[in-house]
PAGU-273965 format. One record per residue (C-alpha): residue in one letter; residue number from 1; x, y, z. Coordinates in steps of 0.5 Angstrom, whole numbers, always signed. Example, Ala and Ser with C-alpha at 12.3 -4.5 7.8 and 13.67 -1.06 7.14 Angstrom:
BEGIN
a:1:+25:-9:+16;
s:2:+27:-2:+14;
***
This chain:
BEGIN
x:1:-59:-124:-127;
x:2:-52:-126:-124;
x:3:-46:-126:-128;
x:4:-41:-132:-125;
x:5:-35:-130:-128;
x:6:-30:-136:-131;
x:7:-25:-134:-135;
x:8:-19:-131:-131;
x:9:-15:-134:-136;
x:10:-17:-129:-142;
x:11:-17:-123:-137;
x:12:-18:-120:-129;
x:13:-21:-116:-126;
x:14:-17:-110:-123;
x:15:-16:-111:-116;
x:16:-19:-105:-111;
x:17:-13:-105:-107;
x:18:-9:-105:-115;
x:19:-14:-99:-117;
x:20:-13:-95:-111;
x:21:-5:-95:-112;
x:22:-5:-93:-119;
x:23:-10:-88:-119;
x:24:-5:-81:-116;
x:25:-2:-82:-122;
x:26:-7:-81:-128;
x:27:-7:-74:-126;
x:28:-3:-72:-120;
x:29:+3:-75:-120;
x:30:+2:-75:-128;
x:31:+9:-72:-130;
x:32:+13:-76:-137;
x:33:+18:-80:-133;
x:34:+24:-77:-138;
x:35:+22:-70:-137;
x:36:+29:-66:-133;
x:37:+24:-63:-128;
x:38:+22:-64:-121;
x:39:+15:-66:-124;
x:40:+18:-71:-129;
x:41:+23:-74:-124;
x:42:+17:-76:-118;
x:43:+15:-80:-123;
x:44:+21:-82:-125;
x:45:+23:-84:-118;
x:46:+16:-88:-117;
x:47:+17:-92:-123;
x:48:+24:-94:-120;
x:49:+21:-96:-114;
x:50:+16:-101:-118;
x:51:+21:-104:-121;
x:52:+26:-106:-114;
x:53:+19:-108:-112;
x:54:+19:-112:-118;
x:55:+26:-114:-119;
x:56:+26:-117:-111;
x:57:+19:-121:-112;
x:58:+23:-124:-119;
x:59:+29:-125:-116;
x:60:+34:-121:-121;
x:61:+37:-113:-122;
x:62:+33:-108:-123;
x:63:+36:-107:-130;
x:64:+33:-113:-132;
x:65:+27:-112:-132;
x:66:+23:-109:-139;
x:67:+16:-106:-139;
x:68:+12:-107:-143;
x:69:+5:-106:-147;
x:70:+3:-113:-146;
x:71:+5:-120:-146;
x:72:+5:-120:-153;
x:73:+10:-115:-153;
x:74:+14:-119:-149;
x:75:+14:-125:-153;
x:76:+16:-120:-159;
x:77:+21:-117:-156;
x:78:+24:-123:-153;
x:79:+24:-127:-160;
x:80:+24:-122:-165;
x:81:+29:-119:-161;
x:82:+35:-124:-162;
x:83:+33:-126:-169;
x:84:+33:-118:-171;
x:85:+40:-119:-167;
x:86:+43:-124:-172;
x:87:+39:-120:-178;
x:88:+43:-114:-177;
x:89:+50:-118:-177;
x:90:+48:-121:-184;
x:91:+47:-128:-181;
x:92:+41:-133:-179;
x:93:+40:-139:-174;
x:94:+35:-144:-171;
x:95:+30:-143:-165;
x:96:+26:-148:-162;
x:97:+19:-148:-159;
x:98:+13:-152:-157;
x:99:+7:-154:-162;
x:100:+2:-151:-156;
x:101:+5:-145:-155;
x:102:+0:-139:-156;
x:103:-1:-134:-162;
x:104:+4:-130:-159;
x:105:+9:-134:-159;
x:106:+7:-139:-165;
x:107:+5:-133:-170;
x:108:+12:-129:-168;
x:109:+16:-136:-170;
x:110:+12:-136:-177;
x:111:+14:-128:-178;
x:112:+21:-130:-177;
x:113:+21:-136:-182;
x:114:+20:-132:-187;
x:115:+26:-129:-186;
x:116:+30:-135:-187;
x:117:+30:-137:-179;
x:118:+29:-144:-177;
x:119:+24:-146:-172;
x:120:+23:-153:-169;
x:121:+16:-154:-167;
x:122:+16:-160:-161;
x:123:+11:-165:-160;
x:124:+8:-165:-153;
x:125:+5:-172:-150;
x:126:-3:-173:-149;
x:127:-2:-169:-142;
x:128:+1:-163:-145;
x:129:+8:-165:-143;
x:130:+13:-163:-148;
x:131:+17:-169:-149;
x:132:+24:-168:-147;
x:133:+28:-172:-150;
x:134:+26:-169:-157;
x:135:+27:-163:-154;
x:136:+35:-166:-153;
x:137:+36:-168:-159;
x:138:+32:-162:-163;
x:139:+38:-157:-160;
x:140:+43:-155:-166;
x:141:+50:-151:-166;
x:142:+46:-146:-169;
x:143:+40:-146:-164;
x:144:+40:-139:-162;
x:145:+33:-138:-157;
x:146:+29:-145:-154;
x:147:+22:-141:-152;
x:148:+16:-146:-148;
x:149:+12:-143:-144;
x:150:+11:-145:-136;
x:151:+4:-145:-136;
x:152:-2:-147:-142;
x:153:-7:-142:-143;
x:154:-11:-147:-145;
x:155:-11:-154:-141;
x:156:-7:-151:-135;
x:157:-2:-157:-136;
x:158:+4:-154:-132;
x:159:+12:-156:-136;
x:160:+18:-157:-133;
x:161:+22:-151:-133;
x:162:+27:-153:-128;
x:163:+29:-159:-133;
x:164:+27:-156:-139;
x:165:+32:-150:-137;
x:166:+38:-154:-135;
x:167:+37:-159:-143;
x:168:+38:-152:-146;
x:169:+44:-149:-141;
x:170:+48:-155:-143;
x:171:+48:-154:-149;
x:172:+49:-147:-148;
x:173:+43:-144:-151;
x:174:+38:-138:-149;
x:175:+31:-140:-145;
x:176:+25:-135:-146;
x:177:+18:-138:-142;
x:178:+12:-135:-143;
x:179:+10:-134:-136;
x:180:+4:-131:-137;
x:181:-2:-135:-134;
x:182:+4:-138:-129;
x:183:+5:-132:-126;
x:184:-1:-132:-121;
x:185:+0:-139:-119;
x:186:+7:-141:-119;
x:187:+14:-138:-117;
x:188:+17:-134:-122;
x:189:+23:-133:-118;
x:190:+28:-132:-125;
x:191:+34:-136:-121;
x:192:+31:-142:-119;
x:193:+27:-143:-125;
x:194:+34:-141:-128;
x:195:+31:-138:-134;
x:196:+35:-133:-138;
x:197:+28:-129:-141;
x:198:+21:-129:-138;
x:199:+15:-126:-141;
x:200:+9:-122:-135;
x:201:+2:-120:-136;
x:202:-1:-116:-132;
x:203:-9:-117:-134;
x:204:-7:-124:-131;
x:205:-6:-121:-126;
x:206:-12:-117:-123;
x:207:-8:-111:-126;
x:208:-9:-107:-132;
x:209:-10:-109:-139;
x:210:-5:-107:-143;
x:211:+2:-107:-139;
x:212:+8:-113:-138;
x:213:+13:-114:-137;
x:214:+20:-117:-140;
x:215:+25:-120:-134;
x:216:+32:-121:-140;
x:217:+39:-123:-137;
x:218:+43:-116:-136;
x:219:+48:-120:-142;
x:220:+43:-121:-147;
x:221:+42:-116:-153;
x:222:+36:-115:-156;
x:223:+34:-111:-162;
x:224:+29:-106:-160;
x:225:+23:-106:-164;
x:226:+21:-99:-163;
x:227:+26:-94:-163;
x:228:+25:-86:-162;
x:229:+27:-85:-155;
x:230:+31:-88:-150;
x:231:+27:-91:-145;
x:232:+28:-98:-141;
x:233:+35:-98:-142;
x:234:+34:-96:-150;
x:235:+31:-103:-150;
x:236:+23:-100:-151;
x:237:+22:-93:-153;
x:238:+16:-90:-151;
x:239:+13:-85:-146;
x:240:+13:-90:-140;
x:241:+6:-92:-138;
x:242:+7:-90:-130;
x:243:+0:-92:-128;
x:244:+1:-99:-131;
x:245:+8:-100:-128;
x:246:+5:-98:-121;
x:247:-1:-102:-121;
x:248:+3:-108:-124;
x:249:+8:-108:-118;
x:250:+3:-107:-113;
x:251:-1:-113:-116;
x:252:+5:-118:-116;
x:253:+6:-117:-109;
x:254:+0:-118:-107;
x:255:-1:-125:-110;
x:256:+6:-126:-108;
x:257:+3:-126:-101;
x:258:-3:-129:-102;
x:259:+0:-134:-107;
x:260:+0:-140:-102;
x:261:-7:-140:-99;
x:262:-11:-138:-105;
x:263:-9:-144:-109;
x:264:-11:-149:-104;
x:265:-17:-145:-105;
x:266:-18:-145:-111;
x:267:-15:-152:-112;
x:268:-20:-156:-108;
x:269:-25:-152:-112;
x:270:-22:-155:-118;
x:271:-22:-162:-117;
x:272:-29:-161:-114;
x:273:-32:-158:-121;
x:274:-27:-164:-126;
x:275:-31:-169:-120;
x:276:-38:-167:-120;
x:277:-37:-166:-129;
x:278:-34:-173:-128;
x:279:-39:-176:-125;
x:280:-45:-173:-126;
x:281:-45:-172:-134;
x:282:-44:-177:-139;
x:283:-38:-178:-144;
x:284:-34:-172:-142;
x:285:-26:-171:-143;
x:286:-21:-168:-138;
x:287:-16:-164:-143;
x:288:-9:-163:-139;
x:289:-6:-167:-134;
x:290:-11:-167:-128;
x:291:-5:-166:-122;
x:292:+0:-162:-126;
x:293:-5:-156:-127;
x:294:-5:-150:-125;
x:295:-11:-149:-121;
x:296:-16:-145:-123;
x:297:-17:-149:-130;
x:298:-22:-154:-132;
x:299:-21:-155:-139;
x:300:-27:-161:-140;
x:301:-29:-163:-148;
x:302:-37:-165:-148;
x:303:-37:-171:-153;
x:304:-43:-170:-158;
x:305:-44:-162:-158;
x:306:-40:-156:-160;
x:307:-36:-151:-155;
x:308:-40:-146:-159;
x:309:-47:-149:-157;
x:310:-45:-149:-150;
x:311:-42:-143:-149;
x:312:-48:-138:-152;
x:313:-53:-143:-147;
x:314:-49:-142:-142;
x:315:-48:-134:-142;
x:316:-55:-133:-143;
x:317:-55:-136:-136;
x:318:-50:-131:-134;
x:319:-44:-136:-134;
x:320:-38:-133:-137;
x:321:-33:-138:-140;
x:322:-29:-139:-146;
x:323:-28:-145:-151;
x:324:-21:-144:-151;
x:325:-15:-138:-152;
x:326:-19:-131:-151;
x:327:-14:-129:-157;
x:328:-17:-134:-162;
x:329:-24:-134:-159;
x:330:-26:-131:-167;
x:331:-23:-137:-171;
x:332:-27:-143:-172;
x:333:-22:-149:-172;
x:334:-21:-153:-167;
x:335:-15:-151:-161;
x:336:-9:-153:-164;
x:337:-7:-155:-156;
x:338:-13:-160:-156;
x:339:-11:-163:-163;
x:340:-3:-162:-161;
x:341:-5:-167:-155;
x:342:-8:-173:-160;
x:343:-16:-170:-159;
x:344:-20:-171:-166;
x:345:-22:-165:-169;
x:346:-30:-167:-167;
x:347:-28:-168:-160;
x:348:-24:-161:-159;
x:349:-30:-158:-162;
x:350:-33:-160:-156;
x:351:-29:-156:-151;
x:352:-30:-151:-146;
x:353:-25:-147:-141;
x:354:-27:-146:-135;
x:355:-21:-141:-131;
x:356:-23:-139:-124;
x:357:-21:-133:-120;
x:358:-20:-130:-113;
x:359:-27:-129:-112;
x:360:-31:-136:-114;
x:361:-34:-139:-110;
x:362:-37:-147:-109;
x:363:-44:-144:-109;
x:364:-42:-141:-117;
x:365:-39:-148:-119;
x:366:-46:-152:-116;
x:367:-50:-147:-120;
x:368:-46:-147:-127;
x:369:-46:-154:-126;
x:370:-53:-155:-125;
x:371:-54:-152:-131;
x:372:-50:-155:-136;
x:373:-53:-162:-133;
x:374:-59:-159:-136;
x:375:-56:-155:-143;
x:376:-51:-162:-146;
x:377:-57:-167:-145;
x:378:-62:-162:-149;
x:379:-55:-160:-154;
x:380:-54:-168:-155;
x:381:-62:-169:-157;
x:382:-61:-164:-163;
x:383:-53:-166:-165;
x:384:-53:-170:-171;
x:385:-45:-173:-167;
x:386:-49:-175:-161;
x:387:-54:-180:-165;
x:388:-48:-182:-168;
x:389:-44:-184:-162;
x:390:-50:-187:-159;
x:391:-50:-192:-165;
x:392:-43:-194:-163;
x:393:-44:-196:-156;
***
């Protein structure tokens, strides 16, 4: 049985051109890029190499971009990285985020709570758009980082960075994003976004699993959250992953270059499932905004039927997707994104993320079609909702 492949959003596959890049340097070009040594200093030169490729695709200096062990470490070190700054100083303050952020980014704001920092969670309308005025009014004396990611993980919903970026720079504030899903389909030049800080992950990207990147305003302190050497300009300690950083930079230029005419593909493909979903299966939802998406996500709640139902039945046909956030896929409760946008618990128990990917073809999407025409209609004869719903009409 063929596996169709539908969950990019939790992780990609290694691109072969990716691949070929970065092999030299597991056992050939393997020297520790801190050793004063000819070995040493070619892997030194490389990484340099990756990172002015990097910094020319982001638009920045070469000294502002931090590698890191993933995009949860990027966030980490973004946030944690400014609370620990006035920590040390003997002072606290005030941060803003948005109540559908992911984990990463949520859960760092909660371990800064309990230190004695303030963090404002805003609302989001049913799109998933965060409301921009709450945003305006949220910003205090004391604020010392905004964080809102360019992109959800979950719904695909697209934020308004540029005017979220120029709300915080009046006020004279710091602005992070998680560009993480973002990075793939959208511009992430630093300067037109006007973003002071920018989280990458490079297993979004059709590169390795564990490795990121951390773009930071040459200006910005950060307290470092792994100390022991000096690398990356003092900021992350650790033998520098160079397989990791050669892949990464190679990754990004590719999809720099095939940017614009993979996500016309990839669009058409996307409206061309939400239709068929629309119109051939009763009684679903559309999660996120249905234009201002990213466009490999459908993000779609089955009234009368669990997403974990769903997605057993469609794996045992060979079709990978997910019910939300890879990061969350072990709890049971309902996806704080899907209540966050006004869904009822019942019905964001129903959802199932389809991400799609470079090599999804129209063929893949009739066949996971077809067979979900068949699995919801046979798990809505068996769900107690269902029949409830059914009363109802």
């Amino acid at each position: 049985m063929k596996t169709i492949y539908l969950d990019h959003g939790s992780t990609t596959p290694v691109r072969k051109e990716v691949l070929k890049e970065s092999l030299p340097y597991f056992s050939k070009i393997y020297g520790n890029p801190s050793s004063f040594h000819t070995t040493g200093l070619i892997a030194k030169k490389e990484i340099n190499k990756a990172r002015k490729k990097i910094a020319k695709i982001l638009n920045c200096e070469e000294e502002e971009i931090i590698f890191t062990g993933s995009g949860t470490e990027s966030i980490n070190l973004a946030i944690k990285g400014i609370a620990l700054n006035e920590l040390v100083k003997g002072k606290k303050g005030h941060f803003i985020t948005q109540k559908t952020e992911h984990d990463a980014v949520l859960e760092t704001m909660k371990w800064i709570e309990k230190l004695g920092f303030e963090v404002t969670y805003l609302n989001v309308d049913e799109k998933g758009i965060v409301k921009l005025d709450e945003l305006k009014n949220a910003i205090r004396d004391d604020t010392l980082l905004v964080s809102i990611m360019y992109a959800n993980n979950e719904i695909g919903t697209i934020q308004p960075i540029k005017k979220i970026a120029q709300i915080i720079h009046e006020k004279g504030k710091l602005f992070h994003t998680d560009a993480c899903q973002a990075t793939e389909y959208l511009s992430i030049n630093t300067k037109k976004l006007g973003v002071d800080m920018m989280t990458i992950n490079g297993s979004k990207i059709y590169s390795y699993k564990g490795s990121g990147i951390l773009f930071k305003k040459k200006n910005i302190k950060l307290t470092p959250l792994i100390h022991g050497g000096h690398q990356e300009r003092g900021t992350r300690s650790g033998t520098e992953n160079t397989p990791a950083i050669i892949a990464l930079a190679k990754a990004l230029e590719i999809s720099e270059k095939e940017k614009k005419k993979e996500n016309e593909r990839l669009t058409k493909l996307r409206n061309y499932m939400i239709k068929r979903i629309e119109n051939e299966i009763e009684k679903v939802k559309i999660n996120g905004d249905k234009k201002n998406r990213l466009p490999n996500n459908v993000n779609v709640s089955f009234y009368g039927v669990e997403g974990e139902s769903i997605l057993l039945r469609l794996n045992e046909e060979g079709i990978r997707a997910s019910t939300g956030s890879a990061c969350s896929s072990q709890s049971l409760e309902p996806s704080h994104v899907l209540l966050a946008t006004g869904l009822t618990h019942e019905l964001a128990h129903g959802s199932i993320r389809f991400t799609l990917g470079k090599n999804t073809t129209k063929k893949e999407i009739d066949y996971t079609i077809n067979k979900l025409k068949k699995i919801i209609p046979f798990l809505r004869t068996i769900s107690s909702a269902w029949k409830k719903i059914k009363t109802k009409r």
